[in-house]
N, C-alpha and C positions, 0 to 999 in steps of 0.2 A: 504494500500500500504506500502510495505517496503523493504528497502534499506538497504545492508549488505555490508563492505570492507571485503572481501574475501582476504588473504594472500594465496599463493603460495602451499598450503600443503590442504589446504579446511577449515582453518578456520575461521570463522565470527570474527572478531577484534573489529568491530562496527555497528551501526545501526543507520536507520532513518525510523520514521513512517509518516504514511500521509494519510489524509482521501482520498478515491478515488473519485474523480470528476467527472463528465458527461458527460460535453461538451469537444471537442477536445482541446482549446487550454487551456481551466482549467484543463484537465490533463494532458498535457506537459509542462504547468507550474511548477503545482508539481510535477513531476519526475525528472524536471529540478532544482527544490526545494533541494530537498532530494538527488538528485547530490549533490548538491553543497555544503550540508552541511555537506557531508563528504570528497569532496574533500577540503574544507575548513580546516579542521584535518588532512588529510592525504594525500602524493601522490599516484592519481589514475592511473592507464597506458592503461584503457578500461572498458566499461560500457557492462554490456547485461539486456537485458530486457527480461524478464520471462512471460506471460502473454497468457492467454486464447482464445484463438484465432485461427485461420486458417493464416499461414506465408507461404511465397513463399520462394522458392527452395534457394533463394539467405540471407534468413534471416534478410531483410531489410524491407517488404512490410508486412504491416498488411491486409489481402483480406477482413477477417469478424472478429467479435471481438460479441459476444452475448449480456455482460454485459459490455460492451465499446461502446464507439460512432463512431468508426475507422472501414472506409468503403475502401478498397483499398488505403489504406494514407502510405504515405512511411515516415513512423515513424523513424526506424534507419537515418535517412538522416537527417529529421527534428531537433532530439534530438544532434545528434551529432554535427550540427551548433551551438547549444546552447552552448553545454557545451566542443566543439575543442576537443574530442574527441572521439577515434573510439568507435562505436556503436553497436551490434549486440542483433537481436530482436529473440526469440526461444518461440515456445510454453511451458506454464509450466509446464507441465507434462510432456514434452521431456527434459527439462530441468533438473527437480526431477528425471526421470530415469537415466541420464547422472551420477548426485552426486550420487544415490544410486549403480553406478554402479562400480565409481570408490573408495567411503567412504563408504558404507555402505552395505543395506541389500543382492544388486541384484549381490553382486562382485562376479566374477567367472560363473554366468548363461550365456548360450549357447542362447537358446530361453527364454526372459523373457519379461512378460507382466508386466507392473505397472500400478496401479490405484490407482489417488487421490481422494478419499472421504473427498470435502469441501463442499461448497457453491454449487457444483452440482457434476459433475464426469470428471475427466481428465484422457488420456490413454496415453500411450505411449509402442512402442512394440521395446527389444532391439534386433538384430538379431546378433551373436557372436560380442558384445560390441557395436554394428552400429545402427544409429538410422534405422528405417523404415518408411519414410514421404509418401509413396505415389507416384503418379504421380507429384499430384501439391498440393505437401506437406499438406496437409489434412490430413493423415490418423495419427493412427487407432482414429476417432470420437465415443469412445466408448459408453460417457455420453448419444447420443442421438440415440443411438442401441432402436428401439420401442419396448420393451417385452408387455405392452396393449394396446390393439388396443380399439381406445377410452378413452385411461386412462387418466389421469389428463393433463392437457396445459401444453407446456412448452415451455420459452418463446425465444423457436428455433421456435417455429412457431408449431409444429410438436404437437400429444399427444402422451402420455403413454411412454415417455423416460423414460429411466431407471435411470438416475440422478433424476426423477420424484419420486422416491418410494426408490431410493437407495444413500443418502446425507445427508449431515446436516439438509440442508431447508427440505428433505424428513422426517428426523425423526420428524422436529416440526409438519410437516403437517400431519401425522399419528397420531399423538398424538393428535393433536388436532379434526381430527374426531372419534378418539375411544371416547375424552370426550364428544361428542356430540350424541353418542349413548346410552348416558341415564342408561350404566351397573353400577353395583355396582362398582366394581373396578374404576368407572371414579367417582362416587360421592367421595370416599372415599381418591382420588388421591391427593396427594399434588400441582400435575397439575391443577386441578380445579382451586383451592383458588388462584393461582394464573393467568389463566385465568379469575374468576371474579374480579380479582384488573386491571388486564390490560391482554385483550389478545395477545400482544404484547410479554412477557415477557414468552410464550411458545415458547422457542429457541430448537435447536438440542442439544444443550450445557447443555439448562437447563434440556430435556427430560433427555439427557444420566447420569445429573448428581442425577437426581432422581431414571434413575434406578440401578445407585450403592449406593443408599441408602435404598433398598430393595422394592421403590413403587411397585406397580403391574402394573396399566396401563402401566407405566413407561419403565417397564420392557417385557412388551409385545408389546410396538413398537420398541423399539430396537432388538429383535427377531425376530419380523416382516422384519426389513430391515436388520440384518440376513437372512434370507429367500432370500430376493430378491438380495441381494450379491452374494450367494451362484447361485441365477437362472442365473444371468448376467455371473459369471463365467462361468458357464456351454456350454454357447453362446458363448463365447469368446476361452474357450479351443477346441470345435469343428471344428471353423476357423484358429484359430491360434498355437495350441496342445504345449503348452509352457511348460520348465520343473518347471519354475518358474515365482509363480506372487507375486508382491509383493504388499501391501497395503500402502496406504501412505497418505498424505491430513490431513488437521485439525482433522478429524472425527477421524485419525486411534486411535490418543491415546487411543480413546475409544475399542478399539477394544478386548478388555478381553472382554467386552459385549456382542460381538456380531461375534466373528471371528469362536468361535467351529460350532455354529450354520449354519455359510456360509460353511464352511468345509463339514460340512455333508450333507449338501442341495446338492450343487455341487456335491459331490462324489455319491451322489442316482440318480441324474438325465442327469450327461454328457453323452452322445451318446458313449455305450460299456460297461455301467458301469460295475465294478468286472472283467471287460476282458480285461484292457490297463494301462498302468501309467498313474496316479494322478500328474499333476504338486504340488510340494510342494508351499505351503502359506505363507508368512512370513509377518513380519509388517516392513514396514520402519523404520528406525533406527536414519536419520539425523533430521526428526519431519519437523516443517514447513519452519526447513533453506534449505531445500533440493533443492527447485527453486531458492532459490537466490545463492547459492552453484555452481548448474548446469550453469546456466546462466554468472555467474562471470566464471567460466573454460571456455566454451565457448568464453567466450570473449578474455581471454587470449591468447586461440590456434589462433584464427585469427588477433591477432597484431604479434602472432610470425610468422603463417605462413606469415604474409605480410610481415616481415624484414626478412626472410628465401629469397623471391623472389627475392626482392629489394638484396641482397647481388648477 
């Protein structure tokens, strides 16, 4: 978890970090936490929370939260008692497309898709500058679009999500079945040696960071979920025909790795291929301040439009 003072222009001035907790009121504690110990340094004029989840139209209610405990909890309310001030709650990948739209990669796109490759897959679709949430602010749920039917659990309940084969936690789990298929490339893998000291310490982080040091397995799971980037694009250009998607999430840094590879996947198998415009590719730009960026602007527009009203 972390917490950014955002100034007036998009930039990070300060930080707070914080382990993410479980239970509901250990982790409104620590938000409440990492409030305060930057409002302790600074003065704050409104909070937004960035966070994974399914929010209602009003951006105060959390409905579901996957990797949170937050069942319909009206979070902005809660947090904002704590800490006296205004509160506004955003999905974070509506969030990171808001800062990329106004700092960074997605500035000036008409139709643009963003996707964050972390810990699973975040989506947000911007339509000339505007978010697009849905009915009941839901959409676009890209992470859990099923490309296999039967494919791996995930723990939306559902299988074969494409945050399944297409993330960080997807590169480790790739990696860690090709070691277990006995090729020579997996004996010879620096991934081995270190899954016999701890299997544990087969991360996304560490796959990718083995395969820019030329491993092979290494190197062929990160092409692998290339591949399935590239596929998830291709499903998401069909519905959506955006001019621009941009990538974003802990994972993108990696994305020398693995971006040619999705490019080309997607351009052979989107529906018309060689007959229609290719939305252009790009990598996000602001890295992983881009949710708390998003979220702190957010928050700012709703304390002014509320002294806009009140005048």
């Amino acid at each position: 978890m972390r917490a950014g003072l955002v100034d007036a222009t998009g930039e990070v001035l300060d930080t707070s970090r914080a382990p993410t907790p479980h239970s509901d009121d250990a982790l409104e504690d620590a938000i409440v936490g990492c409030i305060g110990e930057l409002a302790g340094r600074h003065p704050v004029a409104a909070v937004g929370l960035a966070l994974a989840g399914f929010i209602d139209a009003d951006r105060g209610l959390v409905r579901y939260a996957p990797h949170l405990s937050w069942r319909d909890a009206p979070v902005a309310e809660r947090i904002a008692a704590r800490v006296a001030t205004p509160v506004v709650v955003e999905h974070d990948a509506n969030a990171a497309a808001l800062a990329e739209r106004r700092y960074g990669a997605a500035a000036g796109g008409r139709v643009v898709v963003f996707v964050a490759l972390g810990t699973g897959i975040g989506g947000a679709l911007l339509v000339d500058g505007k978010l697009y949430r849905g009915a009941y602010g839901v959409a676009p749920e890209l992470g859990h679009l099923r490309l296999v039917p039967d494919g791996r659990p995930c723990a939306c309940g559902k299988r074969g999500c494409w945050e399944r084969y297409c993330s960080g936690t997807a590169l480790a789990t790739t990696a860690t079945e090709m070691l277990a298929s006995g090729t020579n490339a997996a004996t010879n893998s620096v991934l081995a040696r270190d899954a016999a000291l701890d299997p544990g310490r087969v991360t996304g982080q560490r796959v990718a960071s083995a395969a820019r040091e030329g491993d092979k397995l290494a190197r062929r799971a990160v092409a692998d979920m290339g591949r399935w980037l590239g596929e998830g694009l291709a499903l998401v250009a069909d519905v959506f025909d955006p001019e621009l998607v941009v990538i974003g999430g802990g994972v993108s840094a990696s994305s020398p790795l693995f971006l040619d590879e999705a490019r080309e996947h997607y351009a052979s198998i989107v529906t018309g291929a060689g007959n229609r415009p290719l939305a252009r590719i790009r990598t996000a730009q602001l890295g992983d301040a881009a949710a708390v960026v998003g979220a702190a602007e957010l928050a700012r527009e709703q304390v002014a439009a509320v002294r806009t009203i009140r005048r």
